[in-house]
PAZA-753243 format. One record per residue: x, y, z of N, C-alpha, C, O in turn; residue number from 1. Coordinates in nm, 3 decimals. Layout:
N
+---------+---------+---------+---------+---------+---------+---------+---------+---------+---------+---------+---------+-----+
|     npx |     npy |     npz |    capx |    capy |    capz |     cpx |     cpy |     cpz |     opx |     opy |     opz | seq |
+---------+---------+---------+---------+---------+---------+---------+---------+---------+---------+---------+---------+-----+
|       X |       Y |       Z |       X |       Y |       Z |       X |       Y |       Z |       X |       Y |       Z | NUM |
...
+---------+---------+---------+---------+---------+---------+---------+---------+---------+---------+---------+---------+-----+
% end
This chain:
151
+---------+---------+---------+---------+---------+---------+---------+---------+---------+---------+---------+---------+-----+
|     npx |     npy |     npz |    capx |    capy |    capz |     cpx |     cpy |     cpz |     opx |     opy |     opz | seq |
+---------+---------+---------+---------+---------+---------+---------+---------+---------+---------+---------+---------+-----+
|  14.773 |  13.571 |  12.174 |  14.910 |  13.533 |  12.146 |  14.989 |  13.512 |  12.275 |  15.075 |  13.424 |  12.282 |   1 |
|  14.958 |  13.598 |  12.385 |  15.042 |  13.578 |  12.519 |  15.029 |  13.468 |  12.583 |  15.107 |  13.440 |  12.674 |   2 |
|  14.930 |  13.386 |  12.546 |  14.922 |  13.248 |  12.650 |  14.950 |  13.137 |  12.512 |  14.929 |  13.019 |  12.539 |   3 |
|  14.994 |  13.165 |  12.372 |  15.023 |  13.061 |  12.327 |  15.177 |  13.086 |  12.368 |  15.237 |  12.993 |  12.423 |   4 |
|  15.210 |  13.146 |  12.356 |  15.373 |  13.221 |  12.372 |  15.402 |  13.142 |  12.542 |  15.500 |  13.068 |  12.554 |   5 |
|  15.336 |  13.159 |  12.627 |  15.369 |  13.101 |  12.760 |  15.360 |  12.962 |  12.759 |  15.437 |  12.896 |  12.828 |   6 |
|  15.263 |  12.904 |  12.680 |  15.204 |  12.760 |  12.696 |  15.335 |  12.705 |  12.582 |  15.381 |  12.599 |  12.624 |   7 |
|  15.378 |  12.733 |  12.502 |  15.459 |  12.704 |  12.425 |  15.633 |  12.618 |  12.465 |  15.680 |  12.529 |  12.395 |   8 |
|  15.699 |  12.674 |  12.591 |  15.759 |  12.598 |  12.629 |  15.728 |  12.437 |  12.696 |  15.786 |  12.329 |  12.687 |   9 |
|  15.593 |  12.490 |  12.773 |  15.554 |  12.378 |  12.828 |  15.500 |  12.281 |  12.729 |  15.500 |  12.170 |  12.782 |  10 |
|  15.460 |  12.275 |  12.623 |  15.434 |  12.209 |  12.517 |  15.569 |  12.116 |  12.475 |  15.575 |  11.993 |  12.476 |  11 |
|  15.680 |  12.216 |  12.436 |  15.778 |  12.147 |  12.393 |  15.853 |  12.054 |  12.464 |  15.937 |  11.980 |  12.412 |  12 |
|  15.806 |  12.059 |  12.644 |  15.889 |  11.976 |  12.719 |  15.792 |  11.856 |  12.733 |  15.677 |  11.885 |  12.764 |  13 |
|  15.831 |  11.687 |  12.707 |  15.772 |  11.613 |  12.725 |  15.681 |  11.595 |  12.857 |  15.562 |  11.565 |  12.866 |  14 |
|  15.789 |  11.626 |  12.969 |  15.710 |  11.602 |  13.089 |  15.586 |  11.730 |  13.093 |  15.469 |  11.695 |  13.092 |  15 |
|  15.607 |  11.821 |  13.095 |  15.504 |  11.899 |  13.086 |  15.388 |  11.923 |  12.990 |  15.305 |  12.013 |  12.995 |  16 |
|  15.396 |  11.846 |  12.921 |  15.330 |  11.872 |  12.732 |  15.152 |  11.805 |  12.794 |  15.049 |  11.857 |  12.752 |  17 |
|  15.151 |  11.724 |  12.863 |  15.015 |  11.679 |  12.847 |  14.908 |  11.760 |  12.958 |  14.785 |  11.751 |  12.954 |  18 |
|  14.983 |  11.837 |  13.052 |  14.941 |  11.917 |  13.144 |  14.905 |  12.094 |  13.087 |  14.838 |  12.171 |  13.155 |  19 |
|  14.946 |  12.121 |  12.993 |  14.963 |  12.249 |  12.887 |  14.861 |  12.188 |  12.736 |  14.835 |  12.285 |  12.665 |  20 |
|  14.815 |  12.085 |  12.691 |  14.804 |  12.060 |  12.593 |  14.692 |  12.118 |  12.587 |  14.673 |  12.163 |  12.474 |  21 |
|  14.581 |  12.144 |  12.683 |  14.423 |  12.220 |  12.671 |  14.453 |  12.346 |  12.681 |  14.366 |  12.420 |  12.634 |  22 |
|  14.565 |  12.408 |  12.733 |  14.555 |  12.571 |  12.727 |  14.596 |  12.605 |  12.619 |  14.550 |  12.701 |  12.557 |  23 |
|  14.695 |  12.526 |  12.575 |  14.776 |  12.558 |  12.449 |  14.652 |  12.539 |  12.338 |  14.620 |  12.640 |  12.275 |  24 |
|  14.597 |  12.443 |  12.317 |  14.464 |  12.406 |  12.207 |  14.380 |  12.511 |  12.212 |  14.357 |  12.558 |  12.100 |  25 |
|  14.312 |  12.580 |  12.326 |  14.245 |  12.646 |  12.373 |  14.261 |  12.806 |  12.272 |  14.190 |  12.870 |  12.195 |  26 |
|  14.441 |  12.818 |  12.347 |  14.474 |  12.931 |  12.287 |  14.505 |  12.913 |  12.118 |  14.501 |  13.016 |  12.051 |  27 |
|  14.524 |  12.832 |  12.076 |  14.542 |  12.815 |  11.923 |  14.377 |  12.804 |  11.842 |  14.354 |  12.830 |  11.724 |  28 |
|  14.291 |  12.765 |  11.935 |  14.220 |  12.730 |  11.843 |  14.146 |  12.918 |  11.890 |  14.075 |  12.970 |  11.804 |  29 |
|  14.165 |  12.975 |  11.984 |  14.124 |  13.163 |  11.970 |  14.206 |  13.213 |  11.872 |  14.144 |  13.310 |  11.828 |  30 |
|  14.309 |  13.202 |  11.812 |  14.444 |  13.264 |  11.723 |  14.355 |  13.190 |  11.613 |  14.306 |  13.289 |  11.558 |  31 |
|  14.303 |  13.083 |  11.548 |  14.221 |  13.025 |  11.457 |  14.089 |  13.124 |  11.431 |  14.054 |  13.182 |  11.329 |  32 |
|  14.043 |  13.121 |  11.529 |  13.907 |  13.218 |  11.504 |  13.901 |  13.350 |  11.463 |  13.828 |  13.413 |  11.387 |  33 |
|  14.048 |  13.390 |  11.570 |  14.044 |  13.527 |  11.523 |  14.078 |  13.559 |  11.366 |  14.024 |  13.641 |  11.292 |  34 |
|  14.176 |  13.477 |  11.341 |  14.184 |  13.493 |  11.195 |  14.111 |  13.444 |  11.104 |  14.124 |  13.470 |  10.984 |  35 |
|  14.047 |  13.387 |  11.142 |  13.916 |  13.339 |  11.043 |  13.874 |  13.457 |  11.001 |  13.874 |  13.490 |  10.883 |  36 |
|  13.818 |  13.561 |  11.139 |  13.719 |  13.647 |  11.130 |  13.772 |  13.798 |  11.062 |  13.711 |  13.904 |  11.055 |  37 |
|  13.916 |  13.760 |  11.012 |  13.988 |  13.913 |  10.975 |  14.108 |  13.988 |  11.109 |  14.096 |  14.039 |  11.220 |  38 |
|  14.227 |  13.954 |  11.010 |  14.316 |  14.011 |  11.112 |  14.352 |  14.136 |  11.032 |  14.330 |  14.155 |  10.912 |  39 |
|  14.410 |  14.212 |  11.114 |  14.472 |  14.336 |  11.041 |  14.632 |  14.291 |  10.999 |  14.690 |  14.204 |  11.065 |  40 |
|  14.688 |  14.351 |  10.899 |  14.833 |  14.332 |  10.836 |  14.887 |  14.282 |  10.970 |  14.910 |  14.166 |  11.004 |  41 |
|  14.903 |  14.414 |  11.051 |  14.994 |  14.396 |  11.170 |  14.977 |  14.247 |  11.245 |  15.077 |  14.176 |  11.253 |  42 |
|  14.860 |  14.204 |  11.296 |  14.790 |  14.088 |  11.367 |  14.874 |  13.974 |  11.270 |  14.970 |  13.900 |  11.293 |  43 |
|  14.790 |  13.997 |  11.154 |  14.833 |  13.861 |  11.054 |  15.014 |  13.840 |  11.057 |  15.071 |  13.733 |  11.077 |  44 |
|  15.079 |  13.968 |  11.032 |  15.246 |  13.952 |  11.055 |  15.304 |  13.900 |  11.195 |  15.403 |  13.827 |  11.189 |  45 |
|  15.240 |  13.938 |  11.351 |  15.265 |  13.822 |  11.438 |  15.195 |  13.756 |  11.431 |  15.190 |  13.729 |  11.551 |  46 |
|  15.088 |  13.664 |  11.366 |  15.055 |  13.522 |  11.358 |  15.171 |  13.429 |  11.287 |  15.218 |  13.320 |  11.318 |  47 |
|  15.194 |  13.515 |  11.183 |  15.297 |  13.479 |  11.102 |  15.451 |  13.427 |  11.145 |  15.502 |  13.316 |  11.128 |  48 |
|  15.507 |  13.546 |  11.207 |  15.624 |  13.532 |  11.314 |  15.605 |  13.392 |  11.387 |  15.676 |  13.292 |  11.393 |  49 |
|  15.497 |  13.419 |  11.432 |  15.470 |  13.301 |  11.542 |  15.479 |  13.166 |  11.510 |  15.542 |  13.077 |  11.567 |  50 |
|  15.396 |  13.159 |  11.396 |  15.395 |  12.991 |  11.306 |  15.519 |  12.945 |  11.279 |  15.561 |  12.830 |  11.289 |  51 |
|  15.608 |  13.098 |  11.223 |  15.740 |  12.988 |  11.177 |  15.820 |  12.986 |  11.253 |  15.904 |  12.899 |  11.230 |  52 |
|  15.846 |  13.079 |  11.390 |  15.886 |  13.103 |  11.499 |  15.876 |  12.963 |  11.607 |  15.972 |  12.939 |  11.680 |  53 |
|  15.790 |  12.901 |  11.610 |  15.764 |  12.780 |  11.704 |  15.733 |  12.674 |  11.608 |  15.697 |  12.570 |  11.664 |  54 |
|  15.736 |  12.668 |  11.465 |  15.737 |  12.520 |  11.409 |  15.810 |  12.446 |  11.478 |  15.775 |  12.338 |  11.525 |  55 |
|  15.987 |  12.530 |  11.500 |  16.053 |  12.383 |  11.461 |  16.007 |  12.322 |  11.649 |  15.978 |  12.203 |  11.659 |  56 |
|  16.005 |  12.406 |  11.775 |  15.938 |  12.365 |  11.895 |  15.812 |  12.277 |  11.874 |  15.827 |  12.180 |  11.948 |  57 |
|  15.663 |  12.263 |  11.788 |  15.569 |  12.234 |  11.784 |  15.602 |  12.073 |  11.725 |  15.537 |  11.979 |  11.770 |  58 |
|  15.717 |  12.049 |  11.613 |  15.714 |  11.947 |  11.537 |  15.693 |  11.850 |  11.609 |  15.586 |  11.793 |  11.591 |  59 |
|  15.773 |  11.802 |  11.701 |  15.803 |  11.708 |  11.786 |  15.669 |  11.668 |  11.864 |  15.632 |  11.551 |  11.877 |  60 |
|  15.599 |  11.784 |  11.916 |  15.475 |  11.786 |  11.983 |  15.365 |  11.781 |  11.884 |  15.280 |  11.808 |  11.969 |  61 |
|  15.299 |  11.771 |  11.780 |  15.208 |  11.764 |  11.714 |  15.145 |  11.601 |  11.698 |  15.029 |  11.561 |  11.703 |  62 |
|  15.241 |  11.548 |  11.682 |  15.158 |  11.396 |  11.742 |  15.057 |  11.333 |  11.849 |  14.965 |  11.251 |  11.852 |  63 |
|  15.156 |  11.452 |  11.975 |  15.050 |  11.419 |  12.049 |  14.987 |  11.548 |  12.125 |  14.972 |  11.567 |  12.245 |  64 |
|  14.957 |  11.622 |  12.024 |  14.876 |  11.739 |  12.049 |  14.727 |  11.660 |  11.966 |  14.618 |  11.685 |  12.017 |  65 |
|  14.730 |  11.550 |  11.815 |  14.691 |  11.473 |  11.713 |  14.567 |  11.401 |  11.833 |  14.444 |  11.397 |  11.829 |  66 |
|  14.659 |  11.357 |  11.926 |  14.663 |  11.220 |  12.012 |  14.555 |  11.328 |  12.088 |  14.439 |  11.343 |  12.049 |  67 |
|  14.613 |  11.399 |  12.201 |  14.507 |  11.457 |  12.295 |  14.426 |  11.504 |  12.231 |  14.325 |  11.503 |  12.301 |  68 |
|  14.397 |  11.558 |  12.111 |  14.284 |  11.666 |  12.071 |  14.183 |  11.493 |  11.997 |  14.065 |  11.499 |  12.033 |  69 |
|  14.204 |  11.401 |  11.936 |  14.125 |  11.327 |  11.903 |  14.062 |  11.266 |  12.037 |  13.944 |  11.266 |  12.071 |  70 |
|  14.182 |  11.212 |  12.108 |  14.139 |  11.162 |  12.252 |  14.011 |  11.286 |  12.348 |  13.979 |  11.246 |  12.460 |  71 |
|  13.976 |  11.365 |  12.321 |  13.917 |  11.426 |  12.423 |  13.769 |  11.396 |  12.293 |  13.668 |  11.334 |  12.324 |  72 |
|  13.791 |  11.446 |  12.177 |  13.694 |  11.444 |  12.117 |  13.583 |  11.258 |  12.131 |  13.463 |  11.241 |  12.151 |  73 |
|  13.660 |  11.187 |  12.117 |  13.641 |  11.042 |  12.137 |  13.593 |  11.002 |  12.253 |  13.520 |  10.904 |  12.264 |  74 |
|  13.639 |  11.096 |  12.376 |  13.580 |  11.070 |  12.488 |  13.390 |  11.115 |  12.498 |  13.283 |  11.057 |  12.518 |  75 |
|  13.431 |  11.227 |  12.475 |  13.284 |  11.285 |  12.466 |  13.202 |  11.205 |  12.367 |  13.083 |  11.210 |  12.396 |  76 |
|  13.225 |  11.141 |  12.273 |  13.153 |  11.108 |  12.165 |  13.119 |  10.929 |  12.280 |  13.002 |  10.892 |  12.290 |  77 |
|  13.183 |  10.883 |  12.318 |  13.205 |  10.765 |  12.381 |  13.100 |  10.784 |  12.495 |  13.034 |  10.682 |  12.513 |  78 |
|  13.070 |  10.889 |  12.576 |  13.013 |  10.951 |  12.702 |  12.861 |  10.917 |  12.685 |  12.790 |  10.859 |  12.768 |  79 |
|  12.820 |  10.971 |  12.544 |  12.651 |  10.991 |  12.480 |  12.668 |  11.179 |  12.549 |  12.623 |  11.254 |  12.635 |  80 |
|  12.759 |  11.172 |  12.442 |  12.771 |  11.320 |  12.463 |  12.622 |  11.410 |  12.443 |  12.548 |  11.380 |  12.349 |  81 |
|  12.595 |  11.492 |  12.513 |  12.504 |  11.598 |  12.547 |  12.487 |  11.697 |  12.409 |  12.582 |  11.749 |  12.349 |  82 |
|  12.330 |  11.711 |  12.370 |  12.367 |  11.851 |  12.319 |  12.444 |  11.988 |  12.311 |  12.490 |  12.071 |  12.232 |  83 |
|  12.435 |  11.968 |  12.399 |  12.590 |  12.103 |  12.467 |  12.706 |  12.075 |  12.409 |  12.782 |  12.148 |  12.345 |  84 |
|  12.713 |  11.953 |  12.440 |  12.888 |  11.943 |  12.392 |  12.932 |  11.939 |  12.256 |  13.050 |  11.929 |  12.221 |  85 |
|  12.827 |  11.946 |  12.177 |  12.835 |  11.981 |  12.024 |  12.976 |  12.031 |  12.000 |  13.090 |  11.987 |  11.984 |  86 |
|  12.909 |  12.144 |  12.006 |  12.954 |  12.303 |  11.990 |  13.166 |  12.251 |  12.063 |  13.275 |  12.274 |  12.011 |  87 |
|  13.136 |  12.189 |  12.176 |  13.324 |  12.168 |  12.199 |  13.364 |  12.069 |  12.169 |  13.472 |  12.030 |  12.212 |  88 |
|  13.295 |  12.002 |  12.092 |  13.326 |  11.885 |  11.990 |  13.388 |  11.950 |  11.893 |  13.507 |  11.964 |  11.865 |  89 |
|  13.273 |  11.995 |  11.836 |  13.332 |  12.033 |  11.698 |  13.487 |  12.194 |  11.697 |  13.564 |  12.232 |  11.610 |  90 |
|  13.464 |  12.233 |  11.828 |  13.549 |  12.318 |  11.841 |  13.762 |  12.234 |  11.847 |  13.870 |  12.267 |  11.796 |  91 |
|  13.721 |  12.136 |  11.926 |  13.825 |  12.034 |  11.938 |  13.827 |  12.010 |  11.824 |  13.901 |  12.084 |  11.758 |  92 |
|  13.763 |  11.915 |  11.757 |  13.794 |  11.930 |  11.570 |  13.854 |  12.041 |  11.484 |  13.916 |  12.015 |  11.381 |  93 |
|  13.837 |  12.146 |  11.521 |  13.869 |  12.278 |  11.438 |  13.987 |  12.277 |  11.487 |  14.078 |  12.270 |  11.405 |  94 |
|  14.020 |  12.282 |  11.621 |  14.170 |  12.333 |  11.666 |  14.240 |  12.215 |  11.590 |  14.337 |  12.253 |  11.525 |  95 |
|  14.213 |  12.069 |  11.582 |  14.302 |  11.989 |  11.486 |  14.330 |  12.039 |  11.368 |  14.435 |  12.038 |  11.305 |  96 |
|  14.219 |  12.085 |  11.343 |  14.242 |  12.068 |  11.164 |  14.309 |  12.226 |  11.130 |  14.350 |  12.250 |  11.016 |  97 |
|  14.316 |  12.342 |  11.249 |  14.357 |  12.440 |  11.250 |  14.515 |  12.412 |  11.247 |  14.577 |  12.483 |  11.168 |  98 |
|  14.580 |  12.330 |  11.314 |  14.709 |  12.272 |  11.330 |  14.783 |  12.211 |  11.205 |  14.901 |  12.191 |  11.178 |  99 |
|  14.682 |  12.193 |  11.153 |  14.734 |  12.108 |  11.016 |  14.730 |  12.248 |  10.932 |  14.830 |  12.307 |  10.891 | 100 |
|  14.627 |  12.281 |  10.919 |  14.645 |  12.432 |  10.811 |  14.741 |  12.528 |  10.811 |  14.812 |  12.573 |  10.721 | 101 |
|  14.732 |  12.555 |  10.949 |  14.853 |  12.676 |  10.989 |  14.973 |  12.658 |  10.954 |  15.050 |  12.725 |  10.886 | 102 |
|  14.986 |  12.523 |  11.031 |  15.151 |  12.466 |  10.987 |  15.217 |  12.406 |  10.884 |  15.336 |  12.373 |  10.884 | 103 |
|  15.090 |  12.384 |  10.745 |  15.139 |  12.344 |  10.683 |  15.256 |  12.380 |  10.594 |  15.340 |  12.314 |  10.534 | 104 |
|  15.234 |  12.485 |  10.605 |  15.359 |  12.621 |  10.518 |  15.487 |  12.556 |  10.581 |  15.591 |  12.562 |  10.516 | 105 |
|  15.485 |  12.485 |  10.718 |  15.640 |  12.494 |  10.806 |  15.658 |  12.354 |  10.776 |  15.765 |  12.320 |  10.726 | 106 |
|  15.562 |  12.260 |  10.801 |  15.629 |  12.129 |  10.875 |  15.553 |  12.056 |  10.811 |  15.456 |  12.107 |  10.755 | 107 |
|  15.576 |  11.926 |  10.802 |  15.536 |  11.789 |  10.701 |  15.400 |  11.798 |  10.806 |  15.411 |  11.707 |  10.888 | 108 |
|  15.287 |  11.871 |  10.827 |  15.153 |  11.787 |  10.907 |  15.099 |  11.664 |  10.849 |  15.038 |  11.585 |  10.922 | 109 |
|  15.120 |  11.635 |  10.691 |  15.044 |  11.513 |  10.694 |  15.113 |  11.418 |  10.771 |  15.058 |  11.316 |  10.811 | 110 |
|  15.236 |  11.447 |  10.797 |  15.292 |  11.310 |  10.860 |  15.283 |  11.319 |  10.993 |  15.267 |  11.218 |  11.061 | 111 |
|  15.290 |  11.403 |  11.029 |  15.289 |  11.421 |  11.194 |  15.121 |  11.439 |  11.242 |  15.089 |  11.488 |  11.351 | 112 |
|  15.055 |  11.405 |  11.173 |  14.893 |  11.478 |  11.205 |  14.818 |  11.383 |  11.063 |  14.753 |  11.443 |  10.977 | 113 |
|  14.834 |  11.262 |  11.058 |  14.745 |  11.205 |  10.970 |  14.586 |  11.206 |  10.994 |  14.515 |  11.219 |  11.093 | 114 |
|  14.566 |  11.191 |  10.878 |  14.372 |  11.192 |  10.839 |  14.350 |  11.103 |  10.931 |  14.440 |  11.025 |  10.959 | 115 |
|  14.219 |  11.095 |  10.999 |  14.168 |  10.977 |  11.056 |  14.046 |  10.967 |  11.015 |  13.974 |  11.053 |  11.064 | 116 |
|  13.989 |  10.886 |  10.935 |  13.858 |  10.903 |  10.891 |  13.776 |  10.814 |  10.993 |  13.653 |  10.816 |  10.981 | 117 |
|  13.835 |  10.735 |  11.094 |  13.730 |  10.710 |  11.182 |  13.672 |  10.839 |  11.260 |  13.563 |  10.896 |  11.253 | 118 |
|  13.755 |  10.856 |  11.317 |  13.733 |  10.982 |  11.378 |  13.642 |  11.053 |  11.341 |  13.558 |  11.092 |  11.422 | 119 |
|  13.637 |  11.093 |  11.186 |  13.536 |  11.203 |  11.107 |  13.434 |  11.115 |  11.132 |  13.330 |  11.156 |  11.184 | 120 |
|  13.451 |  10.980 |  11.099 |  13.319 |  10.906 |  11.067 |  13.241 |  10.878 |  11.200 |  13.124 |  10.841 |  11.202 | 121 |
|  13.302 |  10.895 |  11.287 |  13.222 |  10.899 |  11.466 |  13.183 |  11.050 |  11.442 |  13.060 |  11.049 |  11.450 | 122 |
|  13.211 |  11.136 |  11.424 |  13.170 |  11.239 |  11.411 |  13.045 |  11.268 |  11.347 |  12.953 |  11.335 |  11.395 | 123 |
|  13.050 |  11.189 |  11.189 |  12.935 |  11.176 |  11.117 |  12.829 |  11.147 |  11.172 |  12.730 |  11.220 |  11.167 | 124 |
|  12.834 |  10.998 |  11.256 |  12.760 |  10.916 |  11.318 |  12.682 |  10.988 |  11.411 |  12.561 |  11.004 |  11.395 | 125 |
|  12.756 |  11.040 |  11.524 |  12.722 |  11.110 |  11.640 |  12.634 |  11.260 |  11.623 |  12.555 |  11.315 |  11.700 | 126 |
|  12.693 |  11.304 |  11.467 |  12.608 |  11.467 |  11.427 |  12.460 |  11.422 |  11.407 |  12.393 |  11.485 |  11.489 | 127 |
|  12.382 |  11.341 |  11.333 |  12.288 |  11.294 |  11.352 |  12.159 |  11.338 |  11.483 |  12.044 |  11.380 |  11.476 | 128 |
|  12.261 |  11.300 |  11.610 |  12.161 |  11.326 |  11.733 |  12.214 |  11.457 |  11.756 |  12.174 |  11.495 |  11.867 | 129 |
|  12.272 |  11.527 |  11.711 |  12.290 |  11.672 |  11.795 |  12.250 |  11.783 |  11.748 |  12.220 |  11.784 |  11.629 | 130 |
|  12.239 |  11.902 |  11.820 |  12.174 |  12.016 |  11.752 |  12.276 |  12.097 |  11.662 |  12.392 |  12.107 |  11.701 | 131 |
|  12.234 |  12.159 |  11.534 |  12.327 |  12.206 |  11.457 |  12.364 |  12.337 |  11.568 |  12.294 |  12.388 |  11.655 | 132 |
|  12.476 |  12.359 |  11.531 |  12.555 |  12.489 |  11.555 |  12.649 |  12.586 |  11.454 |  12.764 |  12.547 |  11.435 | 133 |
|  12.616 |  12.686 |  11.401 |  12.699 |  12.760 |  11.353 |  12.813 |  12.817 |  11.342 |  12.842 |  12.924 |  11.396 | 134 |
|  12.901 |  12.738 |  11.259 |  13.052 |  12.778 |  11.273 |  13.115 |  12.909 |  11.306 |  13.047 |  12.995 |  11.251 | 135 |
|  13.191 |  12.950 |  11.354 |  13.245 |  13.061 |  11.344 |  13.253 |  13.141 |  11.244 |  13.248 |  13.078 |  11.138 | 136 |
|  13.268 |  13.309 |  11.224 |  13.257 |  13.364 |  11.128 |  13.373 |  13.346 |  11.052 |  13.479 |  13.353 |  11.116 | 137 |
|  13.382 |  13.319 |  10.905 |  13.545 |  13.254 |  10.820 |  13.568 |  13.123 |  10.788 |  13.609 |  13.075 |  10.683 | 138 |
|  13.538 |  13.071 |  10.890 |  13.566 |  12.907 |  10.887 |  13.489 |  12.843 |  10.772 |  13.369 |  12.828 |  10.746 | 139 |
|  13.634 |  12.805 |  10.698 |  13.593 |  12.773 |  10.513 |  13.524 |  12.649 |  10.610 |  13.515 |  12.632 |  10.732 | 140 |
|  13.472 |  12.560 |  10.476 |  13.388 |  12.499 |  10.463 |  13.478 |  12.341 |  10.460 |  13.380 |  12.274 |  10.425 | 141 |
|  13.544 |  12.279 |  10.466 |  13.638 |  12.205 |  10.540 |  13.572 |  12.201 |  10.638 |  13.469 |  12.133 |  10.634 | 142 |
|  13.599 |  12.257 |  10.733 |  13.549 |  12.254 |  10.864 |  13.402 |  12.184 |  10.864 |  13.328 |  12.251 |  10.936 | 143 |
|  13.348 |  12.093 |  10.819 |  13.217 |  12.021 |  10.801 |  13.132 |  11.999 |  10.927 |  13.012 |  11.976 |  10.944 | 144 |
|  13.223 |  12.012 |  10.999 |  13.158 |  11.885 |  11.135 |  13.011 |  12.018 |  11.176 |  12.892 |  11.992 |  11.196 | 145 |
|  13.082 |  12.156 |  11.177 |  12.986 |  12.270 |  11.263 |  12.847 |  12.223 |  11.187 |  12.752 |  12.178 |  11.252 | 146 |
|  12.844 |  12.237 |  11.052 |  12.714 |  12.216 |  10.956 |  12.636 |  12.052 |  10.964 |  12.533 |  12.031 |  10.900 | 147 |
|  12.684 |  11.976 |  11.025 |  12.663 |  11.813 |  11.015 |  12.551 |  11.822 |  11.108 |  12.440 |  11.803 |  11.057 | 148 |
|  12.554 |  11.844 |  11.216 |  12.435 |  11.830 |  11.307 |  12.313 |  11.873 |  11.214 |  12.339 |  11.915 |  11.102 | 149 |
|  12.202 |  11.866 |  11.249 |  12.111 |  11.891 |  11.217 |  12.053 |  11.961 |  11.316 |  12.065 |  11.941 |  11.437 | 150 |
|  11.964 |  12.075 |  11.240 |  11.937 |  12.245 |  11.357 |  11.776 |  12.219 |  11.411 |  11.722 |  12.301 |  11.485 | 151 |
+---------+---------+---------+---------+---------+---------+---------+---------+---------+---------+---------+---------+-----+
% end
C-alpha cells in the first residue's frame, strides 16, 4: 500500500503520470495478488479506503494507465517475445483487468478502460508458442491469458 499511496500523486499529475505508470502498475497489480490470495478484515478495509479514496485521483488517469499497460504488453508480443516473458505478459494483463475490477464499484471503467479484443486476440495468438504458467493463488478464472499457454 505505501508505494501505491506515494506513486499515486505522481499518477494524477499529467507531466509525471507516464514516468510513475510501472511502479504504480507494479504496486497495484501486488495489492491484486495479495487479495486474491486472502486478506484479513483489517487489510481488506484499507484496500477498501484506498479504492474509494483515490477513484476520484485515478479517473482521469485510467485511460492512460489502459494505454501504457496494453502498450507494454503489445510491445513484447511485437518483440517474438521469449518464453520468459510469459509470465509478465500475462502479469501486465492482470494488472489491467485488476483496474477494471477494483474500480468498478467507484468509476464508469467500461468507459474509461474499454474491452479490446484485439489485444486478447494477440494474446490468444501469441499463447500458442509459450510455456503455460500458473496463475496466482485466487485469480478467478477471467483472468484466461495465465491458462492459454500451453505447459
Amino acid at each position: 500500500m505505501e508505494k501505491l499511496h506515494s506513486t499515486l500523486p505522481l499518477i494524477a499529475d499529467q507531466a509525471t503520470r507516464p514516468n510513475a505508470a510501472r511502479d504504480f502498475t507494479a504496486a497495484f497489480f501486488a495489492l491484486y495478488e495479495a487479495q486474491a490470495a486472502g486478506l484479513t478484515k483489517a487489510q481488506q478495509e484499507t484496500v477498501d479506503r484506498f479504492l474509494i479514496g483515490s477513484a476520484h485521483i485515478l479517473e482521469p488517469a485510467l485511460p492512460f494507465l489502459d494505454y501504457n499497460l496494453s502498450d507494454r504488453i503489445e510491445a513484447r508480443l511485437a518483440s517474438g517475445a521469449q518464453a520468459d516473458d510469459w509470465p509478465i505478459i500475462c502479469q501486465l494483463r492482470s494488472t489491467l483487468e485488476a483496474l477494471k475490477e477494483l474500480y468498478d464499484l467507484h468509476l464508469p471503467v467500461a468507459d474509461l478502460i474499454p474491452d479490446d479484443p484485439d489485444l486478447d486476440q494477440a494474446l490468444r495468438d501469441h499463447a500458442k508458442g509459450a510455456t503455460g504458467v500458473t496463475a496466482p493463488k485466487g485469480f478467478p478464472d477471467s483472468h484466461w491469458w495465465w491458462a492459454q499457454a500451453k505447459a
